[in-house]
C-alpha positions in Angstrom: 31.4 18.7 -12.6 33.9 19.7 -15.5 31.6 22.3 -17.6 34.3 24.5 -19.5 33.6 27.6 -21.3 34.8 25.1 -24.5 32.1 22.4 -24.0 29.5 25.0 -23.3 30.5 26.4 -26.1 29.8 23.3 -28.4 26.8 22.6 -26.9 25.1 26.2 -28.0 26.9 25.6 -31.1 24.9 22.3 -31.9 21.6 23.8 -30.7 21.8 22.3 -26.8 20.7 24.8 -25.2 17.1 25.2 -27.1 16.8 21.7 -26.6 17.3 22.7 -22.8 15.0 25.8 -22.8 12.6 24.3 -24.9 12.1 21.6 -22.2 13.5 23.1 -19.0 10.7 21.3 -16.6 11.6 18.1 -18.4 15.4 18.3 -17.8 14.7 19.9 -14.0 12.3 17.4 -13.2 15.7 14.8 -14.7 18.3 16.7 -12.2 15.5 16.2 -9.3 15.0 12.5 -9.6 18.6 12.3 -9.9 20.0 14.0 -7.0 16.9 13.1 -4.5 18.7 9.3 -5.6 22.1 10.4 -4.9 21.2 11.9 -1.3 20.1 8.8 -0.1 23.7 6.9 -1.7 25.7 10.0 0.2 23.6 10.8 3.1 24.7 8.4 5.3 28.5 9.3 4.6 27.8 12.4 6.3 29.1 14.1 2.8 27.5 17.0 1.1 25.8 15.9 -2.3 27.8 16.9 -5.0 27.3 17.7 -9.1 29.6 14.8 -9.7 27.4 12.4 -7.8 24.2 13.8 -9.0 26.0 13.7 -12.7 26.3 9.5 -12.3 22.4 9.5 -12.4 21.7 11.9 -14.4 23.7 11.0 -17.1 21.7 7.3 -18.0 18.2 9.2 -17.8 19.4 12.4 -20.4 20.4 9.3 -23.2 17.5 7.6 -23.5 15.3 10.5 -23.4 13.4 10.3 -26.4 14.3 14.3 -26.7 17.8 13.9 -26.5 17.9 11.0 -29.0 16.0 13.0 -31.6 18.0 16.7 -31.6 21.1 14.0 -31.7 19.7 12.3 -34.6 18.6 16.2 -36.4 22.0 17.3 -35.6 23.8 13.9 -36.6 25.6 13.8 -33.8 27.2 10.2 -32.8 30.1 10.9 -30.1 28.9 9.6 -26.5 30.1 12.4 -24.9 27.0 14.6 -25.9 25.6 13.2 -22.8 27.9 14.0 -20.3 28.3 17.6 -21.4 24.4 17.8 -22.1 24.3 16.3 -17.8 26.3 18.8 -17.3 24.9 21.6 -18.9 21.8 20.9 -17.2 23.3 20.7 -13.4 24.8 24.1 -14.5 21.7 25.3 -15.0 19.7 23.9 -12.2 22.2 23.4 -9.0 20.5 26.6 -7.2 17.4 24.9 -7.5 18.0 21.5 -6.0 
């Protein structure tokens, strides 16, 4: 996982991290279901789980989130990249916890 002091940055600056707190079960229960899926893809390598593989999964469920679409629609946001720093952001947040 890449999250820089710049993309966290951004991300407060266009409101992401109300839309986190605001929903934190919604985005945990997200990071779950998405690294519970990557242990049983790494598991068997004998590998820990890492953010990066958790992130692969993650990253598909946070964009079609029907709260995701709607702050990017309030905050006319368009780049694709929302979602991967968004991912991020959220494995930040919740790693301890997984």
């Amino acid at each position: 996982m890449a999250l820089t002091a710049m993309k966290t940055t951004a991300l407060v600056d266009k409101g992401f991290d109300g839309l986190y707190s605001g929903n934190k079960a919604l985005w945990f229960q997200k990071a779950k279901d998405a690294h519970d899926y990557a242990v049983h893809w790494v598991e068997p390598t004998r590998e820990p789980v890492r953010t990066d593989d958790v992130l692969v999964n993650l990253e598909p469920a946070v964009e079609v989130a029907p709260e995701f679409r709607h702050h990017l629609d309030e905050q006319r946001l368009t780049q694709k990249y929302w979602r991967t720093y968004f991912s991020e952001y959220i494995l930040d947040q919740v790693w301890s916890r997984l």
